[in-house]
DODREN-998044 format. One record per residue (C-alpha): x, y, z; residue in one letter. Coordinates in steps of 0.001 Angstrom, whole numbers, plus 524288, in hexadecimal, padded with zeros to 5 digits. Each point is the difference from the previous one (the first is absolute). Layout:
XYZA;...
//
This chain:
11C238CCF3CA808X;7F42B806757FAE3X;7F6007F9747F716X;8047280B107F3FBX;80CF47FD25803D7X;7FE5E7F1487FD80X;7F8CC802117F4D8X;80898809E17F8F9X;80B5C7F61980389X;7F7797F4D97FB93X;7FAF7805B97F181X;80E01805637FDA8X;807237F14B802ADX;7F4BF7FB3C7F601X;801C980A137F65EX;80DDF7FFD57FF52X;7FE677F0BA7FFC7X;7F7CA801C87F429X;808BB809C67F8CAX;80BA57F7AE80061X;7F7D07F4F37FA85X;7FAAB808337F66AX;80D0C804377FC78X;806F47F3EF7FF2DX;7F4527FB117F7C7X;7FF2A80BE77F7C6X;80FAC7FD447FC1CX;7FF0B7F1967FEFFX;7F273802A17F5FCX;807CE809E27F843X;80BB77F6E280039X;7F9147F58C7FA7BX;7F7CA808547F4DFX;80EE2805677FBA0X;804187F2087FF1CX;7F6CE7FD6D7F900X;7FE8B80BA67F5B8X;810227FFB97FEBAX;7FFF67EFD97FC71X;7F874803277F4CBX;80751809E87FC33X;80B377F662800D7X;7F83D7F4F97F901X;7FD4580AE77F4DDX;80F0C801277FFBEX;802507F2177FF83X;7F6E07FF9D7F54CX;8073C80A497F852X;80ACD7F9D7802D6X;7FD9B7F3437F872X;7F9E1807A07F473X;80C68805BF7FE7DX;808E17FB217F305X;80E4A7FC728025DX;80BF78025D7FA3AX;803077F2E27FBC7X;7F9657F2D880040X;7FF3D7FDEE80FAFX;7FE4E7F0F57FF57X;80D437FD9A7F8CAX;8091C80BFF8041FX;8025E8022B81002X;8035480D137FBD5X;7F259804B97FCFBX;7FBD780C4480584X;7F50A809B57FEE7X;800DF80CA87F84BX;80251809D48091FX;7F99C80A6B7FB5EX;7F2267F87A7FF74X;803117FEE880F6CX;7FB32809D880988X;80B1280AD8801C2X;7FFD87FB5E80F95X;8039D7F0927FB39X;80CC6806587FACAX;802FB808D580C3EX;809757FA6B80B74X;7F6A87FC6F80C46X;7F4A5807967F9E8X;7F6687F95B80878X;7F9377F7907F26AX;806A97F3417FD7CX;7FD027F2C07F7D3X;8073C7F1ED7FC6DX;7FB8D7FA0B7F53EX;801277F07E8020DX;7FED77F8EC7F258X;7FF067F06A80116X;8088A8015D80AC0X;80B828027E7F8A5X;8002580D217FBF3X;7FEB98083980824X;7FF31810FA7FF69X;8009480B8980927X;7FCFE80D15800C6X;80C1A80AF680160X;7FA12805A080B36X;801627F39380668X;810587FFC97FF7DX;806B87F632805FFX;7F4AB7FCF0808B6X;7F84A7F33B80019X;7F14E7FF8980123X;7F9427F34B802BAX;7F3387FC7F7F94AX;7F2DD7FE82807F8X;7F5597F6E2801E1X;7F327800507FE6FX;7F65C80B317FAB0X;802BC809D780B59X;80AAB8089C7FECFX;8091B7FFA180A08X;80BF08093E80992X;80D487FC277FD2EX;80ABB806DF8051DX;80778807E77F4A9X;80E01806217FE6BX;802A780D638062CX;7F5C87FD6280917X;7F54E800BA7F8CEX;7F4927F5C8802C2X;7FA367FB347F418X;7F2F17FAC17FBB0X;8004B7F4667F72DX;7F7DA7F9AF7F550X;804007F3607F90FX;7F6547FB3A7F446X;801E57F50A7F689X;7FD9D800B87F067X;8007B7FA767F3D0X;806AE803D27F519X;800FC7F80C7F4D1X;8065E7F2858047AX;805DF807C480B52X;7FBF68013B80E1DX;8025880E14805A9X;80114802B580DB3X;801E180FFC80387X;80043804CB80C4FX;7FDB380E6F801D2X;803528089D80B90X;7FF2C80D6A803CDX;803E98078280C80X;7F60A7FFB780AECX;8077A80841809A2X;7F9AA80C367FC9FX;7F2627FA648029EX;804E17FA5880D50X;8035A80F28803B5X;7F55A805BA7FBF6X;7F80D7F3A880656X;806748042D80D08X;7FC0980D407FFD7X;7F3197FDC17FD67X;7FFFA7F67680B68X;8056A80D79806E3X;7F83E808AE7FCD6X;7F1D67F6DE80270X;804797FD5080CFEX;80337810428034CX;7F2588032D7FA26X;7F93B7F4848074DX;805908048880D89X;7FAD480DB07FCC8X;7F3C77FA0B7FDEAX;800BF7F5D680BCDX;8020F80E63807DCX;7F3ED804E67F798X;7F8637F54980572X;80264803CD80DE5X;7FD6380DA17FE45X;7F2757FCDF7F998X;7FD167F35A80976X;803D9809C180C54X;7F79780C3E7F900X;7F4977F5687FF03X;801127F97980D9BX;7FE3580E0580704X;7F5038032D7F852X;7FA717F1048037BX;803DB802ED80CE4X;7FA1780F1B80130X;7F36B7FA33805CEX;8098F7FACF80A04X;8053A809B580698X;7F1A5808CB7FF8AX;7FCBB7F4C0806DDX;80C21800C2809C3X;7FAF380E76801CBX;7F1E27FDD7802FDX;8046C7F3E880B68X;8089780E0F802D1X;7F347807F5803BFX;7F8DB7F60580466X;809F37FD4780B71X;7FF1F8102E801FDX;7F1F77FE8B8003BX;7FC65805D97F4B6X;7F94F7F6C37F74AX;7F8AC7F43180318X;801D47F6467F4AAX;807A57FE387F42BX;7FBDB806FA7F33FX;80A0A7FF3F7F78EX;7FD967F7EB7F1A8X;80A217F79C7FE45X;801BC7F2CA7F690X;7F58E7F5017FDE3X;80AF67F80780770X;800D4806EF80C5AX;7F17D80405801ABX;7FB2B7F57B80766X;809AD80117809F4X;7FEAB80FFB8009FX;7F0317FB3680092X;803FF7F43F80B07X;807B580958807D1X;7F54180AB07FF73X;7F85D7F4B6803CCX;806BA7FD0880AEEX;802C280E5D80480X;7F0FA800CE80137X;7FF8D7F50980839X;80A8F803208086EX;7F8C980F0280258X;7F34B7F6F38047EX;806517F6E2809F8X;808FF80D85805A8X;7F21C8065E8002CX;7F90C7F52A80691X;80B987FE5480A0DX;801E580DED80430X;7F01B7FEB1802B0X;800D07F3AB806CEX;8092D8059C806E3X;7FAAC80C7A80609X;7F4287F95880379X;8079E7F8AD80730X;806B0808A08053CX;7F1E88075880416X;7FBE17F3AA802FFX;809607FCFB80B1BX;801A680E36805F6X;7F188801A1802F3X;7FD1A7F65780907X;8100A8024280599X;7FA7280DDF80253X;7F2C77FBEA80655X;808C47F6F580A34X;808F880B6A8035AX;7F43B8084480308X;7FBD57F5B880792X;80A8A7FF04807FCX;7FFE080EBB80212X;7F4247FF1D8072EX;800A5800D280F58X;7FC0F7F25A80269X;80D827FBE97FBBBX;804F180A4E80BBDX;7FFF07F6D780A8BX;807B97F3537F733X;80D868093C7FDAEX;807107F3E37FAF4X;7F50A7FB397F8BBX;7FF9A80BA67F894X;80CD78022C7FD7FX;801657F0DA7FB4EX;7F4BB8030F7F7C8X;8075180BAB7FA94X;80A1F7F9457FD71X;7F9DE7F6157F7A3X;7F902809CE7F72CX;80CCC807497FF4BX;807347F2497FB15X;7F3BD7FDF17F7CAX;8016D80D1E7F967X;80D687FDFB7FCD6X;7FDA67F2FE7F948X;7F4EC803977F64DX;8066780E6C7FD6FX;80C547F6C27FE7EX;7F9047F4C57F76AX;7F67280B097F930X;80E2E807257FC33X;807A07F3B87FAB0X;7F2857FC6E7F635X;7FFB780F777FB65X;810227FDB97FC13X;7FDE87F5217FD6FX;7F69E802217F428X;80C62804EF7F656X;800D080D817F91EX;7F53D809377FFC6X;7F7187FEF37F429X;7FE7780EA97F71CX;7F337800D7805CEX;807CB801F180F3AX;80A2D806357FE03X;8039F80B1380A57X;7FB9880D9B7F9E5X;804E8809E580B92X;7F79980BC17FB28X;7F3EB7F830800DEX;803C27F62980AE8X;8041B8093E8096BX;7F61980B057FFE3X;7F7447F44E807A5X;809177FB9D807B7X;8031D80D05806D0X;7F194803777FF57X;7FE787F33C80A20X;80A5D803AA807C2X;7F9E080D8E802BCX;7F4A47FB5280434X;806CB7F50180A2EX;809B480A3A8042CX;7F69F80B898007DX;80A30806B080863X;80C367FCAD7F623X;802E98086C7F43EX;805487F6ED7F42CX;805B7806537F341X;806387FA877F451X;80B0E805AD7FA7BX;801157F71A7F5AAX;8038C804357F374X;7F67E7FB9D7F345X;803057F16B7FD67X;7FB607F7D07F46BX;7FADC7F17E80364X;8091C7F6E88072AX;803AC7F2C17FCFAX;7FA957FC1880E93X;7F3D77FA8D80408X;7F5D48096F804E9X;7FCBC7F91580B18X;80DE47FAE480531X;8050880F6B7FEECX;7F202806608074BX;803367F4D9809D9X;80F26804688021EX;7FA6380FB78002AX;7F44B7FC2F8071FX;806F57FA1680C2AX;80BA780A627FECDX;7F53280BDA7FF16X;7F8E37FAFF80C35X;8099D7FCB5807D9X;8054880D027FE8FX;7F2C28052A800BBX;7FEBC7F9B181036X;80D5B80681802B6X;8017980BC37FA97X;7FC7F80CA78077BX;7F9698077C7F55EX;807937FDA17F234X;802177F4B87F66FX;8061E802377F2F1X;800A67F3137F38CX;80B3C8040A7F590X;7FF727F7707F715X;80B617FFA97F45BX;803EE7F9D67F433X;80E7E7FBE77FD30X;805837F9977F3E0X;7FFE27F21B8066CX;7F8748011E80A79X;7F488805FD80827X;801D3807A480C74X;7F5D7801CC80AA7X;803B8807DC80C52X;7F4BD801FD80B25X;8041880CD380A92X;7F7808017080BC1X;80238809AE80A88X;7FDAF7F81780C44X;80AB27FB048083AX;806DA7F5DA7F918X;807917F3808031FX;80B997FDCD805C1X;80B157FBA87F6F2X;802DF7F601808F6X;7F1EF7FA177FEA1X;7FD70801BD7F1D3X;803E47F26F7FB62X;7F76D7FB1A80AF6X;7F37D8067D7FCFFX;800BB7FAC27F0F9X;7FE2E7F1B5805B9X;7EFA17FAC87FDDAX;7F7EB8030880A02X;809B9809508094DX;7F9AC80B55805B1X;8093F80B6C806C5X;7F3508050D807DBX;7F5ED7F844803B9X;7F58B80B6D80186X;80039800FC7F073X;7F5F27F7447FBE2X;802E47F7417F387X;8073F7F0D680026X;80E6E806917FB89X;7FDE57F9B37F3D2X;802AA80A0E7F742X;80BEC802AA7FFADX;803387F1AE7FD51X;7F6C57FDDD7F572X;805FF80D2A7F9A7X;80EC87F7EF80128X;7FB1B7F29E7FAF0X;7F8EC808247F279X;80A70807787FEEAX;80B507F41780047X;7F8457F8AD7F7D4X;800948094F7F573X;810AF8010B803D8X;7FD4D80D478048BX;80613807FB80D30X;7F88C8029980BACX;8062A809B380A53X;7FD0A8083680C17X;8049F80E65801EFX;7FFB880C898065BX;7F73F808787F8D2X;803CD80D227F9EFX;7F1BB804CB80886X;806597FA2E80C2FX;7F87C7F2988029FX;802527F2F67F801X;802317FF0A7F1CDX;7FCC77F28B7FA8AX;806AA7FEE47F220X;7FECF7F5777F63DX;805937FDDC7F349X;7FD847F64F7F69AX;806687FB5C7F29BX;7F9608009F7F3BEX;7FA4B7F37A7FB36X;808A67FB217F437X;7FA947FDAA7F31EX;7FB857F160800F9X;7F8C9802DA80D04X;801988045481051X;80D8B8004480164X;800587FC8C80CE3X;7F7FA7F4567FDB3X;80E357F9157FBE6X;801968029F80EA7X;7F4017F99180461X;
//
């Protein structure tokens, strides 16, 4: 689940969580001011209750009533929803009409209080104590909270519809201000974008106090990284120079005539210098892959890169014609050096066999790069195609070189995941062809294939 996902989720549980407590408090509040605003109102009753004259002397007749038209028109109405009893010494004792045949039960204490009531009804109740003369009044007074319950209940309603619109306000506005906090984000996702195409070098992009210093620490480190790639691609080919020049001087040595007369010595001797070839080409190869993903600064750029490459092959292969029918290509996600090696040992190997004519297409697909190599010398057997791919296997040994080549060429090209095949060539001869997948977005592809 995504972080806006869990957060949206998150903010609406809590907001919702909210609104029903706000809601239930809201109606319980409100209940309790009503109460409260409606006892007094039956205490102002009670009041006019025992202000009220009788009929007849109430502490020696039992049949002592109020006038009924000093009462409230509702006292004298059936189940009105306003009742009384009028308690006097505990002896006499009168009721409202409205109450019937109905009895009501007095209350204790100051609060009013919910009593059940006839035809349904549920009524708050008040019961106060007087003095009147040398009798003791008790009157309780009621009226009919139903309608407050209902309209309590709708209110309840409608806070809890209006606070899940505004729970599902919340997430709009949260979501609205987590892509705008999150903006810098994704320019930042972009610009790791061109830097992996080789574009841009470091990250530019302002984002939040927060994340700075780890844009700044990865910047940091990027720099770094650039340095040691720098230094180790130096080391290397002065290694690499370092360990070829006096290899070449002992080979010219051993070309001289004095070496004629010791046949087997010689061709020992060759033999070691071949085997030690093949293990610093092979050791020089593994540190270039293994230094990671080209930096921006290396990256392959084929309308630059090339027009040296085939300018040194000319002047090996005076003899040899070499054209590039490439079409215009931007910057590849390759290192420069790995992909002038793979050309480089394709090119001149075609360049020692071909009778007059090499041609380099190079083209670029929607996942993937493809490199084809046509000479028009006399090819290789199918039959002896897988064989001539293995390190250090030469076909003819009047071609001078170690047969590295070709092997070197395979081990680049599987280490990026790429394809590496032999063919007959539309000019007649051999047609080396290699394809290779473009690099994912976090880095070499192939390097998951190590």
């Amino acid at each position: 689940m995504s972080l806006t996902r869990r957060l949206d989720l998150g903010l609406l549980s809590a907001s919702l969580v909210v609104m029903l407590m706000l809601a239930h408090g809201s109606v319980v509040l409100f209940d309790h001011v009503t109460r409260d605003y409606l006892t007094d109102r039956l205490r102002e009753d009670a009041e006019s209750l025992a202000a009220l004259p009788m009929s007849h002397d109430a502490a020696d007749d039992e049949n002592s009533e109020l006038d009924p038209s000093r009462l409230r028109s509702a006292y004298n109405q059936v189940y009105s929803g306003y009742y009384f009893i009028i308690d006097i010494d505990d002896s006499i004792h009168i009721r409202s009409r409205s109450l019937w045949d109905h009895r009501l039960k007095s209350v204790s204490g100051e609060t009013a209080q919910l009593r059940p009531g006839p035809e349904g009804q549920t009524l708050l109740v008040w019961t106060g104590q007087y003095q009147r003369g040398n009798h003791q009044y008790r009157i309780t007074t009621a009226l009919d909270y139903t309608p407050v319950t209902q309209r309590l209940d709708w209110l309840r309603l409608w806070i809890w519809g209006l606070g899940g619109v505004l729970a599902l306000l919340l997430v709009f506005i949260q979501r609205r201000v987590i892509r705008l906090g999150l903006r810098p984000l994704e320019r930042l996702r972009q610009e790791l974008a061109l830097m992996h195409k080789g574009q841009r070098m470091a990250l530019e992009t302002r984002v939040p106090d927060e994340i700075a210093p780890v844009v700044d620490e990865l910047n940091h480190q990027l720099g770094r990284i650039e340095q040691v790639l720098n230094r180790s691609r130096d080391g290397i080919a002065n290694l690499g120079h370092a360990l070829k020049t006096p290899l070449s001087v002992m080979e010219t040595q051993l070309a001289r005539r004095e070496f004629d007369d010791f046949p087997e010595l010689k061709r020992a001797l060759h033999e070691r210098l071949d085997e030690i070839h093949r293990l610093v080409e092979r050791e020089l190869q593994r540190a270039r892959l293994d230094t990671g993903e080209a930096s921006p600064a290396a990256r392959f750029q084929p309308d630059q890169d090339l027009v040296g490459l085939l300018e040194t092959l000319r002047e090996i292969h005076s003899d040899i014609s070499f054209f590039d029918d490439s079409t215009p290509l931007p910057a590849l996600p390759w290192d420069r050096d790995e992909l002038l090696e793979v050309l480089g040992n394709l090119l001149d190997n075609a360049g020692k066999w071909a009778a007059s004519e090499v041609r380099l297409c190079l083209t670029l697909q929607p996942q993937a790069l493809h490199m084809q190599v046509d000479d028009d010398g006399p090819g290789i057997p199918q039959e002896q195609r897988e064989r001539v791919l293995g390190r250090g296997t030469r076909l003819d040994e009047q071609v001078s070189g170690h047969g590295l080549g070709l092997g070197i060429v395979e081990q680049i090209v599987t280490h990026h995941g790429g394809s590496f095949q032999l063919d007959t060539s539309r000019l007649g001869g051999l047609a080396a062809i290699v394809t290779l997948p473009m690099p994912a977005a976090g880095g070499q592809g192939a390097h998951s294939r190590g």
